[in-house]
Structures are given as structure tokens and as C-alpha cells.
N, C-alpha and C positions, 0 to 999 in steps of 0.2 A: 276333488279327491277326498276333500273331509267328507261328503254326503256319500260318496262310494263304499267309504270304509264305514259309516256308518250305518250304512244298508245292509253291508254284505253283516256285521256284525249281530244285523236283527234275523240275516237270512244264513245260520251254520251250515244247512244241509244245501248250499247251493256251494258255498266254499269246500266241504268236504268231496261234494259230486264232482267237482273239477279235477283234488287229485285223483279221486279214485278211477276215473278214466283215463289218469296216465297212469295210472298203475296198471289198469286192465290193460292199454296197449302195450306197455312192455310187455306183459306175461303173455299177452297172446304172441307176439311175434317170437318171444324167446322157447317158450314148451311147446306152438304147434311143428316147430324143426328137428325136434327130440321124441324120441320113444312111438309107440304103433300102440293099436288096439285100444285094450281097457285100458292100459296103463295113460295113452292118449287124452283120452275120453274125459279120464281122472284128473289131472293135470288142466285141462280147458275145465274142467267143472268148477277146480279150486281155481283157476284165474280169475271166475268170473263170480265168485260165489265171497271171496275177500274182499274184492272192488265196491260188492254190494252191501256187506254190512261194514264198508266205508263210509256211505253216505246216512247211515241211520247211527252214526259209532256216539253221535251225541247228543242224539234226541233218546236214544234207548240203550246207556253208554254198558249199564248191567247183562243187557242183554248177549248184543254184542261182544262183550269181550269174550264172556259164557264160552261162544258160537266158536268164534276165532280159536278159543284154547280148544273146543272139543274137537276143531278142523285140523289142526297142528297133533294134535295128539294121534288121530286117525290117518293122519300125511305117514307119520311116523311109523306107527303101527302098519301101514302096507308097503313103507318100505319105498314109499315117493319119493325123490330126489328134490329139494328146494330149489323153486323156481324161481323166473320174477316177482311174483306176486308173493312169494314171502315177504316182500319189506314191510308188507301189509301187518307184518306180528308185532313189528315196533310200534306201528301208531297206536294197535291197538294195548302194548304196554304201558304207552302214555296217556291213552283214555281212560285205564280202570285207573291210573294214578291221579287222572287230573278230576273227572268228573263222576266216576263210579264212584258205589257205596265202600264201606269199610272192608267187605269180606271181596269187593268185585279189585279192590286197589292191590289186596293180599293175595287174590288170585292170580293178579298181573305179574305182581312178585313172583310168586313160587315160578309161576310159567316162566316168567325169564331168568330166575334163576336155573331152572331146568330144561331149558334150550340147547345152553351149550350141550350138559353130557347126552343127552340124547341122541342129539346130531350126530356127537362126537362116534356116539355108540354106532349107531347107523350108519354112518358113511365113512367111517376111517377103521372102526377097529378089526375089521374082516377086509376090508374090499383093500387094503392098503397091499399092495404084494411084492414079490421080487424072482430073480432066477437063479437056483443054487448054478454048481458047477458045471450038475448035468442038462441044464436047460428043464429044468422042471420047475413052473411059478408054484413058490410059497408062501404062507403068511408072513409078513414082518412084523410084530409085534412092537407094541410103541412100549416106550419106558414111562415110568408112574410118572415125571417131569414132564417129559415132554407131553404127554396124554394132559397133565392138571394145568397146561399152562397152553394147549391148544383148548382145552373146555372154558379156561377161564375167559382168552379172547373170543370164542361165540359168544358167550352170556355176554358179554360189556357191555355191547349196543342197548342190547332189551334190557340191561340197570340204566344205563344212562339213562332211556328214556325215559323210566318208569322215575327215575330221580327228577327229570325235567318237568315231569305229568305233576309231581309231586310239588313241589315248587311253582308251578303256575296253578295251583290249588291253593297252595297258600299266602301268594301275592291275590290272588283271585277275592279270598275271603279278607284279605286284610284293606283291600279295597271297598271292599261290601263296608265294612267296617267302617272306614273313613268316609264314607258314604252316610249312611244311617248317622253316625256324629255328626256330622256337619248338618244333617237336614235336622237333628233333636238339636243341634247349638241354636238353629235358624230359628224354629219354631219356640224355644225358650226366650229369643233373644228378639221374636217379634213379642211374645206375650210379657217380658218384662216391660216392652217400650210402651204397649198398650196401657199397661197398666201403670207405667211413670208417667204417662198424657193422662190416664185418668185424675191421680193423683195429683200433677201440674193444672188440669182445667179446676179442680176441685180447690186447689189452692189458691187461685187468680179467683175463684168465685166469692172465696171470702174476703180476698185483701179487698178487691172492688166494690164489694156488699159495705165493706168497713169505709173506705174510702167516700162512696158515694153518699152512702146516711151519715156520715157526718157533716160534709160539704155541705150536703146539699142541707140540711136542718139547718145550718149556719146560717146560710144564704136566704132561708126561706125568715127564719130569724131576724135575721138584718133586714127584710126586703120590709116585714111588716112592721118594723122600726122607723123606718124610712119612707112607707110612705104615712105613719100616725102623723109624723113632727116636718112634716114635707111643708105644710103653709105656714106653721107658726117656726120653725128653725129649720130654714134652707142650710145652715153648715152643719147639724146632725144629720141632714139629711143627705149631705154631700160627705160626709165620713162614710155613711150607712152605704152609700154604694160603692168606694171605695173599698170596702173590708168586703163587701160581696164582688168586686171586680179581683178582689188577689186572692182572696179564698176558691173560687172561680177558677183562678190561674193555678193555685195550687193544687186543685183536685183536679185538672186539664195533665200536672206533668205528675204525679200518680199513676194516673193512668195511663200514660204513655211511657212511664217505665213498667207498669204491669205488662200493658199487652206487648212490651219490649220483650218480655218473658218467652212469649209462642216465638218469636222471630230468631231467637239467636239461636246456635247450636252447642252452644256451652252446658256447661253442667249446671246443678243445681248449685252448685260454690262458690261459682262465680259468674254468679247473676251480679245484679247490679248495686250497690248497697242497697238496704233496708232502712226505717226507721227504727229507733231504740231508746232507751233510757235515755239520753244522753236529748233529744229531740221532745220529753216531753213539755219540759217549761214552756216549749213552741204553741205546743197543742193547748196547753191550758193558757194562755196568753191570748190565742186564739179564740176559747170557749169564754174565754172574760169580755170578750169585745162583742161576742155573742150574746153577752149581759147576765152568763152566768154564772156566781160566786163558785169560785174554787178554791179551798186552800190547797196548799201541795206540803209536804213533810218526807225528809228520808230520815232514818236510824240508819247504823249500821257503818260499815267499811266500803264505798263504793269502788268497784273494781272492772276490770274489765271482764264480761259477760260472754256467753258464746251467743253465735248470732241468733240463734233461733229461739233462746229464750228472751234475747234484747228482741226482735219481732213480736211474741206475743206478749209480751210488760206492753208495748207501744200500745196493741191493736186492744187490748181488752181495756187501758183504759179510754182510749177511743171510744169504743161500742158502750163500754159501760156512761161516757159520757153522754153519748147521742140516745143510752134509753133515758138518762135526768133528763135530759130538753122533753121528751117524747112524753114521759110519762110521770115528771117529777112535780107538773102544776107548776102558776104562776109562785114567784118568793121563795124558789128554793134554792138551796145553798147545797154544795156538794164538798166532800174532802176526800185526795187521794192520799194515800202513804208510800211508799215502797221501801220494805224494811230487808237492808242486807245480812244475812247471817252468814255464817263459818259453814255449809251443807244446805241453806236454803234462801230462797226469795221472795218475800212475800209483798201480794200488790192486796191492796186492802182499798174499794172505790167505795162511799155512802154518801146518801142523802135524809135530808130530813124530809123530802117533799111526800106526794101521798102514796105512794110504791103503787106495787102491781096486782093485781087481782091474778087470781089461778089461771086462767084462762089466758092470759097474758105470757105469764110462764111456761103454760104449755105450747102454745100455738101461736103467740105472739100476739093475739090481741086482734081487733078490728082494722086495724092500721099496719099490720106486717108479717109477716109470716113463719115468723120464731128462726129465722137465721142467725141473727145475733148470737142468742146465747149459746145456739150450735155450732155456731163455728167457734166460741170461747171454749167451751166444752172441747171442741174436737184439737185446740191448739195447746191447749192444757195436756191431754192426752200423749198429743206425738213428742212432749218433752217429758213425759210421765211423772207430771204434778197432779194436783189435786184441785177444785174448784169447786167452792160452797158459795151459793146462789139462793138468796130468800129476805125474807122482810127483816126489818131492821128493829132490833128492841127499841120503843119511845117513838115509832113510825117512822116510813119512809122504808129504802130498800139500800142492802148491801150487796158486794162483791169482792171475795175474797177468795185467791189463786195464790197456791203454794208452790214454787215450782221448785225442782231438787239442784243442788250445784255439788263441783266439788270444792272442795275442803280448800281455804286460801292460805298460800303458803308465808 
């Protein structure tokens, strides 16, 4: 049944064609029992002449209604009696109301509002009669009441339907409406998702980039520790693999809480904690075992942080530790700060070691591909800090990230 109605819905003029053959057999069987001659002829032309701009009433609604009012109007004018095939003037009331243009809906109007008195004119105001005393028929003239309230009952049909025409025009367009919305919510609502996957792969690219170059420098750290002192000190040797089997272990569940990221369906607010301030003594404790000097230092009121600027404090002194391993040379000593203010936070990572050459900075060097300080750059940004990146007076290289807070109460 749903494929039925959804055929006929693609096919109007096969649905139209079906009444318009019952309209044609009424009106032929009802006018060919009435009247001779031309008058005849007339009556079978208009049966058959309304049935047919039935089926075309809404593929060529303008047209047809046109046709219909200049057929009624010449019905009238010769004085034709309404046959069956008048029902025919209703639909076509509720064509110019539903699917005709503006002046074809206005014409439907006037037509049916001038239905009744024409009618009225034609078929009652003369022909209505009666017989005085002397047996001679005369007119009987109607009273202005009864005449405006027999005109008013013709015309009702041809309002009503031109009100019905009128209303399924505009349920029609307000569906159109709710249509169009829903396919622009869809299409916004797929390009938002696009672009929050972008933004989420883009995200996991960094945390993992951070994640991995640090572990793994650790580990690669520790590994040539262990095996220098592997024949002359088996138990450095046996730390050394130790701090590379949990370091190991630690960047194993990192990443399995990153790519936990792609699998749930939550939001970005309740993903799963982050690392933060509160986590870095870990990481430097960690880069000490690594065998590289760190001091650590806060000023300041320490408070609780919003998560995304506690994420990038973590992740940039991360990264900025793993370029000291990478590019700070043997005996260098590194110093973090993080200074709490009243509107700001400041991470402040230096070394004394031999910093970075241009080329380094730009492109990352022969050894990496400048993600690091891109992705510092790009997390500074989405909290809308600030981030100064360059050598260090008295040698070596700094990193210094301002990010903005509000006011501690």
C-alpha cells in the first residue's frame, strides 16, 4: 500500500484521470436524457470537455482553471442548465487555490464567489413562476433575503473549496519547508562531525607524537645506559631495563587511552582524564632516571586550572623536554618553572645545552619533522596564549608559554 500511494503520488495525472471518468459518466448519463439538438450537442461537449481539463488540472493548473472559468462563463451566457459535469467547477476552485499562480488562485476566487449570483440570475430569477386567479402563469419575484441567502448557499461549495485549495498550499509549502530544514540541519550536521573528526584525529596526532618521542627517547636513553654498564654493573644494568620496562608500560596505557578517544561516543568533556600540572613531578622524575638534570620551581597561588590549559602545561613541558634529550648534547642540565598569576600562567622550560640551529626550528632538523613545536604552537593557540620559542642568552635554548586565566577569587 505504501508503494501504491507512493507511485500514484509520482503519477497526479493518472489519479486525476480516474476521477475525471467518473465525472464524465455521470454527466453523460445525466445530460444525454435532457434537452435535443444544439442545446444537446452542448451539454455532451461540456461533459466531456471538463472531464478533460481534469486530467491536465495539475500539470497545467494556470491553464486550466483559465479554460474551466471561460466554459462556465459561456455555459451561462447561452443559458445551459448545470449538469453533472459541473462538479467539475469545484475542483477546479481548488486547483487555482492549491497549485495555480497568484492571479490563477484570485481568479478561482472571484469565479466562485460569482457562481452563486449568476446561477441564481439564470435559473431562478425569470423562470421561477406561478398562477394568478385567472389561471395565467406569472413571474414571482424573490425578496432581496431570500435571493442573498439562495446566492449565498451556491457560492459556499466553490469557497469552501477554494479555502481547502488554499490550505493544502500551505500545509504543502510548509512541508517543503520542513523538508529543506531538515536536509540543511543534516548537511550542517554531517560537516560539523567532519570537521570535529578532523579536529579529534588532529588532536590524538599530537598527544601521540608527544607521547611517543618522549617514551620512546627514554627508553632508547636507558637502553644505551644499559647496555654501556651491562658487563662491568649487572644491577645498573638491571635498573636500566626496569625504568625502560615501565616507561614501556607507561606509554602502552597513553595510548590506549588516546585511541580510547576514536572508540567512545561521548563528547570531548568527558573523555577520559588528561595529564596536568598536578602530574608533572612524575614526568620530571621520570626524565631524571633518564639521567637528565632537572630542576622544577612554581611561584605563585597554585589552583585548580581548566582542563585544557592543565593538558597543554603537561604536553609542552613534555615536548620541550624530549627536544633537551634530542638536541641539548651530552651534560646538560635543564630548568622548568611554572609561575601562577592572578589572569595568567606562565611555563618557562631552558637549558644550558647547545640549542638549535635555524633549520631545526624550522623543519625540525635531520632527525624529525618539526611537529613538536607545532603542535606547542597549535595548543598555545586553542587556549589563546602566547608562545616565545628561540635561543637562550649565555647558550642553550628556551621555551616560554603564557597562557591566559581568569582572575582567582
Amino acid at each position: 500500500m505504501h508503494r501504491l500511494n507512493a507511485w500514484l503520488r509520482r503519477h497526479p495525472m493518472v489519479v486525476d484521470a480516474v476521477w475525471a471518468s467518473f465525472v464524465l459518466f455521470f454527466a453523460l448519463v445525466s445530460d444525454s436524457s435532457s434537452g435535443s439538438g444544439w442545446l444537446l450537442n452542448t451539454q455532451i461537449l461540456i461533459a466531456v470537455l471538463l472531464p478533460l481539463l481534469m486530467v491536465f488540472r495539475r500539470r497545467f493548473p494556470d491553464v486550466t482553471v483559465a479554460a474551466a472559468t471561460g466554459v462556465g462563463l459561456g455555459q451561462v451566457a447561452a443559458d445551459i442548465d448545470p449538469g453533472g459535469s459541473s462538479i467539475a467547477y469545484l475542483v477546479f476552485a481548488y486547483t487555482g487555490a492549491a497549485f495555480g499562480q497568484k492571479w490563477t488562485s484570485r481568479l478561482a476566487l472571484l469565479a466562485g464567489l460569482s457562481a452563486g449570483p449568476l446561477a441564481f440570475w439564470r435559473m431562478h430569477l425569470v423562470k421561477t413562476s406561478t398562477t394568478d386567479h385567472t389561471g395565467v402563469y406569472v413571474s414571482r419575484p424573490y425578496g432581496f433575503a431570500e435571493a442573498a441567502l439562495v446566492t449565498v448557499l451556491m457560492s459556499t461549495p466553490f469557497i469552501l473549496c477554494w479555502a481547502w485549495g488554499r490550505l493544502t498550499r500551505v500545509r504543502r509549502a510548509y512541508l517543503t519547508e520542513l523538508e529543506d530544514r531538515a536536509a540543511r540541519l543534516e548537511r550542517e550536521r554531517d560537516a560539523q562531525a567532519k570537521v570535529a573528526v578532523a579536529a579529534e584525529r588532529a588532536r590524538i596526532a599530537r598527544e601521540l607524537h608527544d607521547v611517543v618521542a618522549h617514551n620512546v627517547s627514554v627508553m632508547i636513553v636507558q637502553a644505551d645506559g644499559a647496555a654501556y654498564v651491562l658487563d662491568n654493573s649487572p644491577q645498573q644494568a638491571k635498573e636500566a631495563l626496569g625504568t625502560i620496562a615501565s616507561t614501556g608500560r607507561q606509554a602502552l596505557v597513553e595510548m590506549r587511552r588516546l585511541l580510547g578517544v576514536l572508540r567512545t561516543a561521548d563528547t570531548a568533556e568527558e573523555y577520559v582524564p588528561q595529564p596536568g600540572v598536578e602530574e608533572l613531578p612524575d614526568l620530571l622524575e621520570q626524565v631524571r632516571t633518564a639521567g637528565l638534570e632537572v630542576d622544577y620551581a612554581t611561584s605563585g597561588h597554585p589552583r585548580e586550572l581548566p582542563r585544557g590549559v592543565e593538558l597543554t602545561v603537561y604536553r609542552i613541558v613534555q615536548e620541550a623536554l624530549t627536544n633537551v634529550r634530542k638536541h641539548g648534547g651530552p651534560d646538560v642540565h635543564a630548568r622548568v618553572a611554572v609561575d601562577f598569576g592572578e589572569r595568567e600562567l606562565a611555563v618557562l622550560v631552558e637549558d644550558d645545552g647547545r640549542g638549535s640551529t635555524d633549520e631545526q626550528l624550522a623543519a625540525g632538523g635531520t632527525d624529525g619533522l618539526g611537529h613538536g613545536l607545532i603542535g606547542m604552537r597549535e595548543r598555545v593557540g586553542m587556549v589563546s596564549g602566547s608562545l616565545d620559542v628561540g635561543p637562550r642568552p649565555g647558550g642553550g635554548f628556551r621555551i616560554r608559554a603564557v597562557l591566559p586565566l581568569k582572575a582567582a577569587h
